[in-house]
C-alpha positions in Angstrom: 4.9 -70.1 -2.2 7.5 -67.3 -1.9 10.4 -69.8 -1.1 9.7 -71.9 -4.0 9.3 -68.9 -6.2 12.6 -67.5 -5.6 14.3 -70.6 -5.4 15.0 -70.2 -8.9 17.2 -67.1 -8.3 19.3 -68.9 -5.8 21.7 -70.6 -8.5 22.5 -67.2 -9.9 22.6 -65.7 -6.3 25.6 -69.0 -5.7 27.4 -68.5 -9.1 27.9 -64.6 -8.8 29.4 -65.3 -5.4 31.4 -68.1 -6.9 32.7 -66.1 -9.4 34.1 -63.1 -6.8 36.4 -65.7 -5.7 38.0 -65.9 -1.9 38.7 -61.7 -2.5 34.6 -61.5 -2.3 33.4 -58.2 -0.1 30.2 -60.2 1.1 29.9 -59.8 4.9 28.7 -62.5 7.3 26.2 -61.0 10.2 27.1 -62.6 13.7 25.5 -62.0 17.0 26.5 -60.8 20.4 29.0 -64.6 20.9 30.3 -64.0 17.6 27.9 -66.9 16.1 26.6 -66.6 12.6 23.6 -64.3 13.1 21.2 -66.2 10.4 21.6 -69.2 8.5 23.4 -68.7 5.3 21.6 -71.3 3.7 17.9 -69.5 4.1 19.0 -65.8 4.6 18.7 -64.6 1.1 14.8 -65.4 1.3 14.6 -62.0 3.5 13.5 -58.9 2.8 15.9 -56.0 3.1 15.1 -53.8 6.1 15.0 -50.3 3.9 11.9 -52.1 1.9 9.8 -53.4 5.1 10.2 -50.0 7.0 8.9 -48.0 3.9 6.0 -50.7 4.3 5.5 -49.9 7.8 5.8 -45.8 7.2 3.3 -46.0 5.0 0.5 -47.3 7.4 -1.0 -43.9 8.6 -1.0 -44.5 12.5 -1.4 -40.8 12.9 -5.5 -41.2 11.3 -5.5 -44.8 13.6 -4.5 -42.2 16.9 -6.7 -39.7 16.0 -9.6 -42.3 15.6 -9.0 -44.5 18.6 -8.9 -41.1 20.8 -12.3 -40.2 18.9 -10.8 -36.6 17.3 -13.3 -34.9 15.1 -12.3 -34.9 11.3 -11.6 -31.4 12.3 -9.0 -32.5 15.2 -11.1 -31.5 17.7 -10.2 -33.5 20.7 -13.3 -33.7 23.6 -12.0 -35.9 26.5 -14.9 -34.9 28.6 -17.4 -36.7 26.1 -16.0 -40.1 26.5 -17.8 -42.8 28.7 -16.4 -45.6 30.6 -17.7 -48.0 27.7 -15.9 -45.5 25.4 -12.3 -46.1 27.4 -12.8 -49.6 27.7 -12.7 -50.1 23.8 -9.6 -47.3 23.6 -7.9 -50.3 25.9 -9.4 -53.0 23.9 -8.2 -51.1 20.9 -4.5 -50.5 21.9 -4.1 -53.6 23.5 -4.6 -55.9 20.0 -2.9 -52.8 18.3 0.5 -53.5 20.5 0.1 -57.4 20.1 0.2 -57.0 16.9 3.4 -55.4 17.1 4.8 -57.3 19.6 4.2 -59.9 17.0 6.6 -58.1 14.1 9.0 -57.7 17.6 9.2 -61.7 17.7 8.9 -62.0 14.1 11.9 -59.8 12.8 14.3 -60.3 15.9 17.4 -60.7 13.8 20.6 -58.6 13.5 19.7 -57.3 10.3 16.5 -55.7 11.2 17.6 -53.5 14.6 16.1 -50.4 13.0 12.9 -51.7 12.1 12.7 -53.5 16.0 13.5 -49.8 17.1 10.4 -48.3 15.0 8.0 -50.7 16.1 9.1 -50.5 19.6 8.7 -46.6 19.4 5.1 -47.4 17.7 4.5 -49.4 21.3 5.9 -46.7 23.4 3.7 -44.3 21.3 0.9 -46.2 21.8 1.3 -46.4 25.6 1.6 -42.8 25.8 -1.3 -41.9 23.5 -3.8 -44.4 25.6 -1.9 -42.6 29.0 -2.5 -39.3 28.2 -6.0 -40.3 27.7 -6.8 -42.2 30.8 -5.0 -39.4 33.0 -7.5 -36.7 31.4 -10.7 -39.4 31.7 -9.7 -39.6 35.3 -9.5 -35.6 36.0 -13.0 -35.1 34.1 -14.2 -37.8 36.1 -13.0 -37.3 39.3 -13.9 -33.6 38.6 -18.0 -34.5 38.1 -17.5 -33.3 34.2 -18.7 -35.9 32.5 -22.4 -36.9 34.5 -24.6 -36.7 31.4 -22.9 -40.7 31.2 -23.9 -43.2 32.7 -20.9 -45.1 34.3 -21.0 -48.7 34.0 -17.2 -49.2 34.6 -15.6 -47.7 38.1 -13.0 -46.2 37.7 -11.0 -48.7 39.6 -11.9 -51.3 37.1 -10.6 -49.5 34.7 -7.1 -48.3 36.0 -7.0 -52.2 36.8 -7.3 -52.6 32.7 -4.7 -50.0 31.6 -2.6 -51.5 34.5 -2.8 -54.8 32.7 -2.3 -53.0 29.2 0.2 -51.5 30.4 2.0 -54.8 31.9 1.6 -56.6 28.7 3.7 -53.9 26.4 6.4 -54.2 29.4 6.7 -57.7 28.9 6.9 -57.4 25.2 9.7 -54.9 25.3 11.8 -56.5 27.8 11.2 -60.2 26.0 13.3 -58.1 23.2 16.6 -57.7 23.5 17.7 -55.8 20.1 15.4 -53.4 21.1 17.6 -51.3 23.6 15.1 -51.9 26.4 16.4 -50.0 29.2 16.8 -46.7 26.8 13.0 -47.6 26.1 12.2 -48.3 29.4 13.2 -45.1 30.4 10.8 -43.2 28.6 7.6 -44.9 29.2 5.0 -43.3 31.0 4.7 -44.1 34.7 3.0 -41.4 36.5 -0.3 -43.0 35.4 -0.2 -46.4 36.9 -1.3 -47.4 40.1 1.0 -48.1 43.0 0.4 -52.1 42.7 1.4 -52.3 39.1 4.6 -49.8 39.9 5.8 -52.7 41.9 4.9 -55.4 39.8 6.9 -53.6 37.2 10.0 -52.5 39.0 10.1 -56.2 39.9 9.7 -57.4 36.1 12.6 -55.2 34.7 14.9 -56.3 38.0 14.1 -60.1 37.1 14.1 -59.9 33.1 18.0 -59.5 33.8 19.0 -61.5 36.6 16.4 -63.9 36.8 16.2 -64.9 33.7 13.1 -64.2 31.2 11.4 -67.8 31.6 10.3 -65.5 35.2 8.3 -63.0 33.6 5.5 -65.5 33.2 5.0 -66.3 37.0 4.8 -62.9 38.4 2.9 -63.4 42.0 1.0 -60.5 43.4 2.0 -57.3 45.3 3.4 -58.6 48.0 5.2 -61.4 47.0 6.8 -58.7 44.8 7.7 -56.2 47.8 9.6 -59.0 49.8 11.3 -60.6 46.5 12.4 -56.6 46.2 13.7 -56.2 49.7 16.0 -59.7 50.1 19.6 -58.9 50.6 20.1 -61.9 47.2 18.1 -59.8 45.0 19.7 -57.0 45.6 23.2 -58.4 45.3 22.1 -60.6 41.7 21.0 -57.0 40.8 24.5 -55.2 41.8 26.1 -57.9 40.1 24.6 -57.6 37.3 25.0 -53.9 37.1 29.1 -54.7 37.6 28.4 -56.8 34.4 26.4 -55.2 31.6 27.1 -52.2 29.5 27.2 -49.0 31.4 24.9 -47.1 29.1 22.2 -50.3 29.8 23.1 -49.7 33.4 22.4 -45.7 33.6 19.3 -46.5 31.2 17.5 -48.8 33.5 18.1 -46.1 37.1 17.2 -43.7 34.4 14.0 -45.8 34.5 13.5 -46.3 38.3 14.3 -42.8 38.8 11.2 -41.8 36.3 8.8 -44.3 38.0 9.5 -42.2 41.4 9.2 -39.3 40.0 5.9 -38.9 39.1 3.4 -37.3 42.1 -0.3 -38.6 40.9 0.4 -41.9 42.8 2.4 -40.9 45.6 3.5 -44.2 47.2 6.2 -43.3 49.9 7.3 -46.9 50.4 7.8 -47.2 46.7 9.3 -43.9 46.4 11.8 -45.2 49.5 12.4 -48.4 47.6 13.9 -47.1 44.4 15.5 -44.5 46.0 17.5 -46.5 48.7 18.4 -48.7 45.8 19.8 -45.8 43.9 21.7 -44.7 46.3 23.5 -48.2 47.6 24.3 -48.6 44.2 25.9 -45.5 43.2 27.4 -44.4 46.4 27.6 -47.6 48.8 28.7 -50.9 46.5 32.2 -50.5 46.1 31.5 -52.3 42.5 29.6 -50.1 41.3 29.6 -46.8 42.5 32.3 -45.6 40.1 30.3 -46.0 37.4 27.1 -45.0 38.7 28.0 -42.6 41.1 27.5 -39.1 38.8 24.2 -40.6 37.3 22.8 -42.0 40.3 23.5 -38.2 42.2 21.6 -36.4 39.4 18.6 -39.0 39.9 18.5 -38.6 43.4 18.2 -34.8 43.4 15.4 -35.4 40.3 13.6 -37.9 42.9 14.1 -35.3 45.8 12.7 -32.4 43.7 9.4 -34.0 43.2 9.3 -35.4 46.7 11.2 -33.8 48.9 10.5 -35.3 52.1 13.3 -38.3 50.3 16.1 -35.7 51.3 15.2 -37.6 55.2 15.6 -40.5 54.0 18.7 -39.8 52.7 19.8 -38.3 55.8 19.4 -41.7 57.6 20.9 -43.4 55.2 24.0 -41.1 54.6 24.2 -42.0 58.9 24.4 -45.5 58.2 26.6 -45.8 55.3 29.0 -42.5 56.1 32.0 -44.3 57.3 31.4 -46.5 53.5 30.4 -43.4 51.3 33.4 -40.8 52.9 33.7 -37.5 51.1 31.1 -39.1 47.9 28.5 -38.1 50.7 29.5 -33.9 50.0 29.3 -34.6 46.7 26.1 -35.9 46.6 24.2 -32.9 49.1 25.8 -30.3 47.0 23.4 -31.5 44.2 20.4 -32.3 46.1 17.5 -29.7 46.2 18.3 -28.9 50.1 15.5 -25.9 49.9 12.9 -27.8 49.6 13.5 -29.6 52.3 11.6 -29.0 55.8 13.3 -30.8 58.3 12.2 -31.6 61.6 13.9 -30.8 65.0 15.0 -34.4 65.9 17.3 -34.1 61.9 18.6 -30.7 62.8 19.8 -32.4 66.3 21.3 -35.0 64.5 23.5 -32.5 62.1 24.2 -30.7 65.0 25.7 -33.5 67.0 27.7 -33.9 63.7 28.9 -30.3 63.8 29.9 -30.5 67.3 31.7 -34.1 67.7 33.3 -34.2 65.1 36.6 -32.0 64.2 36.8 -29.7 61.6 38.2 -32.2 59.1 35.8 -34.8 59.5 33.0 -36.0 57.2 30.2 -36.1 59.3 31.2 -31.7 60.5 31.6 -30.6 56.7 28.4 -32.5 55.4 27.0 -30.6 58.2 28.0 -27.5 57.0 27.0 -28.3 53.4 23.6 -29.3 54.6 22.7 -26.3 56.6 23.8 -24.1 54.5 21.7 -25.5 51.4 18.6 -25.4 53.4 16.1 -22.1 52.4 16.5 -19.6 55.8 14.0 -16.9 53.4 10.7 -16.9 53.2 7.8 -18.9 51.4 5.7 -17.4 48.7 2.9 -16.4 51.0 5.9 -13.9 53.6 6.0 -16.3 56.3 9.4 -18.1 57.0 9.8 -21.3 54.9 11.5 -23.3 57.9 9.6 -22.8 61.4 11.2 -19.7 63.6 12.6 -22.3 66.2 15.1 -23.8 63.9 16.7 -20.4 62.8 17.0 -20.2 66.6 18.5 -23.5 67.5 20.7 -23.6 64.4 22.1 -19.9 65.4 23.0 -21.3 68.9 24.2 -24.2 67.0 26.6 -22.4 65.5 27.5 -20.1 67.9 28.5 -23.3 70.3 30.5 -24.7 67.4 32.5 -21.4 66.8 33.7 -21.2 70.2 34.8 -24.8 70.1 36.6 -24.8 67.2 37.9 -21.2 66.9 38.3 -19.8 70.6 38.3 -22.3 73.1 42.1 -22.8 72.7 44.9 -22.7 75.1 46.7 -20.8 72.6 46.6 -17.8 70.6 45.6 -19.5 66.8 44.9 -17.3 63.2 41.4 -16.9 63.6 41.5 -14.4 67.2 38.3 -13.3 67.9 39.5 -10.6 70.5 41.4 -7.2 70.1 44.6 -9.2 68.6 42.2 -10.2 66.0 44.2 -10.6 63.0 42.8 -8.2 59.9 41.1 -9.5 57.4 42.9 -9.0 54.5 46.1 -11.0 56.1 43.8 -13.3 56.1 43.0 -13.2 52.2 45.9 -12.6 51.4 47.4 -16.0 52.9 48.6 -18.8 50.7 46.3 -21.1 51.7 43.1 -20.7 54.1 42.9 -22.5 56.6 40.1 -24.9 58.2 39.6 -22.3 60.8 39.3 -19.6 58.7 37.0 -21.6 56.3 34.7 -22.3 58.9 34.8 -19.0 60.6 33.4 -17.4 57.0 30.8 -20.1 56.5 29.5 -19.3 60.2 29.1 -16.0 59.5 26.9 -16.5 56.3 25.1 -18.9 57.7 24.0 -16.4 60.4 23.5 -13.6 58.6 20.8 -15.7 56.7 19.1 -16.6 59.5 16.2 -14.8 60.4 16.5 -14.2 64.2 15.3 -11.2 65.2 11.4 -10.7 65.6 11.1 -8.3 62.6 13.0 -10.3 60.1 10.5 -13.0 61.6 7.6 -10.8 60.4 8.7 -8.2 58.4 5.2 -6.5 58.6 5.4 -6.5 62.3 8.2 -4.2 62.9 6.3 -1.4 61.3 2.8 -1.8 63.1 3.8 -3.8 66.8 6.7 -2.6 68.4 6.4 -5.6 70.8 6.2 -9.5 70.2 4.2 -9.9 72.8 2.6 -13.4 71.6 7.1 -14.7 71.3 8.9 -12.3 73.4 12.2 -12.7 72.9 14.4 -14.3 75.6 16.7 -12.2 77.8 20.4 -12.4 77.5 21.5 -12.8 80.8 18.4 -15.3 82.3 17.3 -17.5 79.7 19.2 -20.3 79.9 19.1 -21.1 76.3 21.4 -17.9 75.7 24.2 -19.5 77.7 26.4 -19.9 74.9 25.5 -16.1 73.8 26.2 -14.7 77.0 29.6 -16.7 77.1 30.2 -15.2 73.6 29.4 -11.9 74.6 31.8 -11.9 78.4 34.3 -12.8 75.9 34.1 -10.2 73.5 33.7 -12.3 70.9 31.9 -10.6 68.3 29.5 -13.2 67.2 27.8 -12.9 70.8 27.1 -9.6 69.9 26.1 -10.5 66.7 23.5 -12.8 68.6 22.3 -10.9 71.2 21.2 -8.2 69.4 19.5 -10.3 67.2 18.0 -12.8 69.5 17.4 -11.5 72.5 15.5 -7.6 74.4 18.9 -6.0 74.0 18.1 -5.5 70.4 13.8 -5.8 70.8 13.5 -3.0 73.5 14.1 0.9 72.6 15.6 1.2 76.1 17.7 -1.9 76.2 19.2 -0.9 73.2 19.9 2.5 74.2 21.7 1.6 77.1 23.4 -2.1 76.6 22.6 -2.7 73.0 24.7 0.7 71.6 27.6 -1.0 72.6 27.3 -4.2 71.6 26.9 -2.4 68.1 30.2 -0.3 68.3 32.2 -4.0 69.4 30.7 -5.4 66.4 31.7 -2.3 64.2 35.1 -2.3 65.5 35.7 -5.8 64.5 34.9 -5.2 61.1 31.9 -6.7 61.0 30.4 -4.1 58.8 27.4 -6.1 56.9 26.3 -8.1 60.4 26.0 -4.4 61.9 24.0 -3.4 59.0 21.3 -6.7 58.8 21.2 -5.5 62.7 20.3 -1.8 62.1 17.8 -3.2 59.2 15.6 -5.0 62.0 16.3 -2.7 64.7 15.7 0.8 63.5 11.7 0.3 62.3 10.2 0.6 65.7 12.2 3.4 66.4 11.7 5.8 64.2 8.6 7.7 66.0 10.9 8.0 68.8 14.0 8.9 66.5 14.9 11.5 69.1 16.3 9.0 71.6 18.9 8.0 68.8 19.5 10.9 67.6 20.6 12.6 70.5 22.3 9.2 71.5 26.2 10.4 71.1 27.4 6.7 71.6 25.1 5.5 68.4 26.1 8.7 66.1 29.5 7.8 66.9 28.7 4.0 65.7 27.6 5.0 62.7 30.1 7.4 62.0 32.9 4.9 62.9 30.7 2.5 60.3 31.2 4.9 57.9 34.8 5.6 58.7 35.5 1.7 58.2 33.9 1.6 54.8 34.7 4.6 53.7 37.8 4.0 51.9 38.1 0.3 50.7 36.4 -3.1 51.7 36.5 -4.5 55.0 39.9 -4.4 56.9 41.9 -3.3 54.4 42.5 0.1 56.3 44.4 -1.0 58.8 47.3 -1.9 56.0 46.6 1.0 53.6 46.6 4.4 53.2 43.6 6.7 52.9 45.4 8.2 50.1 46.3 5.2 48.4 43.1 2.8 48.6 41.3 4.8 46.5 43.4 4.3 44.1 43.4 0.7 44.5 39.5 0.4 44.8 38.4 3.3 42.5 36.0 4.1 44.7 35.3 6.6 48.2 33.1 4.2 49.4 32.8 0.3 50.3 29.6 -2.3 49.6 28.4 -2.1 52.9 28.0 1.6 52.4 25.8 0.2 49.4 24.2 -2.0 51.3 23.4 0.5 54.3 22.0 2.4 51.4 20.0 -0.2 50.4 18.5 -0.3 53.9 17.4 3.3 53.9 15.6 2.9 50.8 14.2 0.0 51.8 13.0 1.7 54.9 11.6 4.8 53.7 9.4 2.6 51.0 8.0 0.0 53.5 7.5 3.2 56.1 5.6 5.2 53.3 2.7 2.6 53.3 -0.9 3.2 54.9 -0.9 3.1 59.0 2.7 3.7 58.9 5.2 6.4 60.5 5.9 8.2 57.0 8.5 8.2 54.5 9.4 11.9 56.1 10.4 10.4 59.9 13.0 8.1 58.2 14.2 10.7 56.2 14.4 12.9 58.9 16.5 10.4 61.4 19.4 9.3 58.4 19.7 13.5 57.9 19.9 14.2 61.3 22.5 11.4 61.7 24.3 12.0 58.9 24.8 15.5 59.3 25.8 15.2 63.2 29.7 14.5 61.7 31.9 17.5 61.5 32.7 18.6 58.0 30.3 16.2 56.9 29.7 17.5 53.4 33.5 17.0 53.1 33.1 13.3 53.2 32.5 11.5 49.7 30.6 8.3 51.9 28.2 10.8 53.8 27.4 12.9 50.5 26.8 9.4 48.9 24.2 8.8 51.0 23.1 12.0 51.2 22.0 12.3 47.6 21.0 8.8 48.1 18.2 10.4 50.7 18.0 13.3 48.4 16.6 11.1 45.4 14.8 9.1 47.8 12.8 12.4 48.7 12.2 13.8 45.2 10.4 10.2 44.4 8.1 10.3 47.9 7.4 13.8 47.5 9.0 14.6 50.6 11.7 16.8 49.6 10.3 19.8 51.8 11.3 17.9 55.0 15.0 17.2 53.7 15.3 21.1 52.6 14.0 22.3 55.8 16.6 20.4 57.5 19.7 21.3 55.4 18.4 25.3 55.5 18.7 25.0 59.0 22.1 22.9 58.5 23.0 26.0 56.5 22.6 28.7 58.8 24.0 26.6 61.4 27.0 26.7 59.4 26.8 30.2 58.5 26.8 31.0 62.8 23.6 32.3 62.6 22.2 32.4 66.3 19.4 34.5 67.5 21.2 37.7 68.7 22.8 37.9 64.7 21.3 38.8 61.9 21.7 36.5 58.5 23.7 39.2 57.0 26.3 39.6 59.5 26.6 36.0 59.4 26.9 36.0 56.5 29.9 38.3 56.5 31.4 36.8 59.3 31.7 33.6 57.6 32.9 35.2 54.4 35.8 37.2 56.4 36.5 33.4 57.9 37.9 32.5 54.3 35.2 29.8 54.3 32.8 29.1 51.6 29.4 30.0 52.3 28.4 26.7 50.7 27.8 23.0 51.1 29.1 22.3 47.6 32.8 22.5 48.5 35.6 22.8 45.9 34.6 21.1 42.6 30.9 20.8 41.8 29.1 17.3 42.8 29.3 15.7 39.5 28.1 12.1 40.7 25.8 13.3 43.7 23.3 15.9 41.5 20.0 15.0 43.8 21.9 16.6 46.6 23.7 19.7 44.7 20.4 20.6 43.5 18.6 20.4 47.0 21.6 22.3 48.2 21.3 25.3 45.5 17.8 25.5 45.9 18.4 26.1 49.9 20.9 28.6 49.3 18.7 30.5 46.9 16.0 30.1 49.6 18.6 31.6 52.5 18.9 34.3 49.8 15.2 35.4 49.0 15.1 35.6 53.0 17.9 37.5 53.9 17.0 39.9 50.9 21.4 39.9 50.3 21.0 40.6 46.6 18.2 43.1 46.5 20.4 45.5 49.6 23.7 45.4 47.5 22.2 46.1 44.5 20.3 49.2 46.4 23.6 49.7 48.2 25.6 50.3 44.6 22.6 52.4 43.6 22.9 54.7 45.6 26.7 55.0 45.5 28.2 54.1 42.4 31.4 54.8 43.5 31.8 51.8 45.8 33.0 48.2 45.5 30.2 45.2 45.7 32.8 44.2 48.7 32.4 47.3 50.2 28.8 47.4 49.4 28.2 44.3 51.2 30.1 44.9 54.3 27.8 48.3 54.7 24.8 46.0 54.5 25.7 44.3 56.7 26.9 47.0 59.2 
């Protein structure tokens, strides 16, 4: 008797809008066509929406929750103690709860009330998600054997059948709804506990509640029927066209939606995964329509589907070969966001990128997504130290490249920028151009491709390099018979210095102690010379291991000392290339500093080295130690050279912290006496005096004292003092000027030494 009640307000409701006159403020609602909204004649009668949300606040749901998921009055929350019977009355619960509310969803589906739809539709989605939550920890108890003191009446495939169905009915309240912002709600729902039949029942329903009408919801046929209703060319287009249509925020909500029902992993479905994915992807990147709007949103769902399943990134790939010539250059910007190392991809994909590397030009789609994909791809290791991607594929994607660099960079009837030989322009005209060139673009990416690659056998197993000195279970191939190096060998008749870059990596010349020695030594120095000063040291950080209890081959190796003191050289001054157009005087000045980062990074090597070689069943921290002195040292004027003293306190540290300082001082007090002309037939004092009447210093620390390198002045003072104690030099001048206090210590000191 409401109505009637307050029909005796309506007169005074008509005669104080009478009496406003046409300049009245009232407002008229009207609906998406521009149609009055409600009926003007019955509208008053309503409640105002502020007064039937307070209503609804103040039912306590949070106590209903707590008491349909059987919490303790102390909010203790015990999934393990609920029984199938138990679960079956949470669904039976929930599922007259969301009627209920789908009830006030039909009941107050007017304009005027979109914030109270929106509160009981976030009551629904709450609902869902409580009752979700619930089921996914009955199934792990269950599934677990946690919960055997109950006796199961229910399977638990009965009973994913009735939250499948629970969950089906709130889907088709929500989407009969439209003030409710469905695809925004959609979007948040939890999927990862439904079963792969009702996924596809579902992604059929929110495809159809737009472009087939709602009177469909009601005849949804089974799985199948679904799956082939899903995959006809008309659906998809009614679906495209509707995207082209409808409000792009509605549009990014409901992929927001497909992308979350593929992301979740306790139901992994491929086929469904594929579905949702492939329809992603031809809407954002392949309809012409569409893919302007879509295309940003649509690449971030992609790379969220391909994170959780990354096996989708091959899927992709076929696709992206289908659809290139249609998608262009929107196919880079799509792989640059996808999670590429994650993916594992077999040896039939990496052909296929190959043949897109090699027949195609440099400008070409296909040859830079190429690029972009093999370069995104993980080339480290996995958690346990094994390679992530099988050894193989670091070996057929090094000859890869090596095949595509002489195609596109010296295989040329003329002379071009990028000359790999002794014309070989410097680097830093290079840099220094106005513009880089394709060439040189793809020059640089080669080279950090392959220096990421793990080719040789100890970046294979780091482990091994220490303890086997031989792979004997995956020998490496030889350079000049295998007939997989043929590209390799080309490289390396050529000069080129990526073939040497390669077959010291791949092949014996860089495996064997004696191929190295003689062939390898070489290759090294052509490297060096062409500036490639960070390839030469990832080399000498898999080659040197094995060889360092037999050190004395290298050492007394002139052609390697001379590599590494030409490494040095290079570096010494400024980065890479940049000495052949400045001054030694001058780039220091420019770079404020002596020495270059693959000085740092050969330093990084050495301490590397002397940690792993300090381990049990090792060689010793003391034999690596021993080989960088010895090498070091081998250059004239050596502790002259800011890049050698560098690394020498470098070592010096290196030795305080392993204990092994003795070995380091036992080498530099024979440095010192070497340098003082001590031989056999002379005694230290007359050495001594010799090299004092020589005008040199009797002293390593030359000129101003060793302000940055203080591990290697104090190793050096505490040798001197040593060469002191033995030659007894302070204890015969002081006896000297005893004796004869009429003398000069000069005078006293050439008498000693007399």
């Amino acid at each position: 008797h409401r109505a009637e009640f307050l029909g005796h307000m309506k007169p005074c409701e008509s005669q104080s809008s009478a009496a406003s006159g046409p300049e009245s403020s009232n407002w008229t609602l009207v609906d998406e066509g521009g149609e009055e909204d409600e009926d003007p004649e019955s509208s008053w009668l309503l409640l105002c929406e502020e007064d039937l949300i307070s209503l609804l606040s103040q039912f306590p749901f949070q106590q209903l929750y707590s008491h349909m998921l059987g919490m303790s009055k102390q909010g203790l929350y015990e999934p393990q103690a609920c029984s199938s019977q138990k679960m079956m009355r949470v669904f039976a619960f929930a599922s007259s709860l969301i009627e209920i509310l789908a009830l006030g969803l039909q009941t107050y589906n007017r304009a005027r009330y979109r914030q109270l739809v929106k509160r009981i539709g976030r009551i629904i989605r709450m609902t869902v998600c409580y009752v979700s939550d619930h089921w996914a920890q009955y199934v792990s108890v269950t599934g677990a054997g946690g919960s055997s003191s109950h006796v199961h009446s229910l399977t638990l495939e009965k009973l994913q059948l009735e939250y499948d169905h629970l969950f089906f009915r709130a889907v088709l309240h929500v989407l009969r709804n439209k003030r409710l912002g469905i695809w925004l709600f959609m979007s948040e729902m939890p999927y990862g506990t439904l079963s792969s039949s009702m996924l596809w029942k579902v992604l059929y329903v929110m495809q159809c509640a737009e472009t087939a009408g709602l009177e469909t919801l009601n005849t949804i046929g089974d799985t199948q029927s679904c799956i082939q209703a899903l995959r006809d060319l008309k659906h998809q287009e009614r679906f495209e066209g509707w995207l082209c249509e409808v409000n792009s925020s509605d549009g990014i909500s409901l992929l927001t939606a497909l992308a979350h029902m593929a992301t979740p992993t306790q139901h992994f479905d491929p086929a469904f995964i594929t579905t949702i994915t492939l329809l992603i992807y031809q809407v954002s990147y392949v309809s012409m329509s569409t893919r302007e709007t879509y295309s940003k949103v649509g690449r971030e769902l992609l790379a969220a589907i391909a994170t959780a399943h990354p096996y989708i990134m091959s899927v992709l790939l076929g696709r992206l070969r289908d659809t290139i010539q249609t998608v262009g250059m929107m196919a880079l910007y799509l792989c640059k966001e996808l999670p590429l190392s994650l993916w594992k991809p077999q040896r039939e994909e990496i052909s296929m990128i190959g043949a897109w590397l090699l027949q195609n030009p440099l400008s070409a789609v296909e040859n830079r997504l190429a690029c972009v994909i093999l370069e995104g791809l993980n080339w480290g290791y996995a958690q346990d130290g094994s390679l992530a991607l099988a050894s193989v594929l670091h070996s057929e994607v090094a000859l890869l490249v090596a095949e595509s660099y002489q195609k596109y960079l010296t295989d040329k009837p003329y002379s071009g920028l990028i000359s790999e030989g002794i014309k070989q322009v410097s680097y830093l005209a290079s840099v220094l151009r106005l513009g880089v060139s394709q060439e040189a673009s793809f020059s640089q990416w080669a080279w950090q491709l392959l220096l990421r690659l793990k080719l040789h056998g100890n970046a294979q197993t780091p482990k091994g390099g220490w303890t086997v000195p031989a792979l004997a279970s995956n020998p490496p191939p030889e350079l000049t018979h295998a007939p997989s190096m043929h590209s390799v060998l080309r490289a390396v008749k050529a000069g080129l210095p990526i073939g040497c870059y390669l077959s010291l990596a791949m092949t014996t010349v860089g495996h064997s102690l004696e191929n190295f020695c003689t062939d390898g030594v070489e290759l090294l120095k052509s490297l060096i010379q062409s500036r490639y000063l960070r390839a030469a040291v990832h080399l000498l950080d898999n080659i040197l291991p094995p060889t360092y209890p037999l050190s004395f081959y290298l050492l007394n190796n002139s052609h390697f000392v001379s590599c590494i003191q030409l490494f040095l050289q290079y570096d010494s001054v400024c980065p890479q290339g940049v000495t052949q157009q400045v001054t030694h005087r001058v780039a220091p000045l420019l770079t404020g500093t002596n020495y270059g980062d693959n000085v740092r990074l050969l330093n990084s090597v050495i301490q590397s080295h002397v940690v792993e070689s300090s381990r049990p069943d090792r060689v010793g921290a003391a034999a690596v130690l021993e080989f960088w002195v010895g090498i070091l040292t081998q250059q004239n004027l050596w502790y002259r050279d800011k890049t050698v003293l560098f690394l020498m306190d470098q070592i010096c540290c290196a030795a305080f912290i392993h204990h092994q300082q003795e070995c380091v001082q036992k080498l530099m007090y024979q440095q010192h006496k070497n340098a003082l002309g001590y031989h056999g037939d002379r005694g230290l004092l007359s050495s001594l005096v010799g090299w004092i009447a020589g005008n040199a210093t009797p002293s390593f620390i030359d000129g101003q004292s060793l302000s940055g390198e203080v591990w290697f002045a104090w190793l050096v003072l505490n040798t001197e003092g040593m060469f002191e104690e033995e030659s007894q030099l302070r204890r015969c001048v002081e006896n000297e000027l005893l004796s004869e206090p009429s003398i000069s210590p000069d005078q006293a000191l050439k008498v000693d030494a007399h």
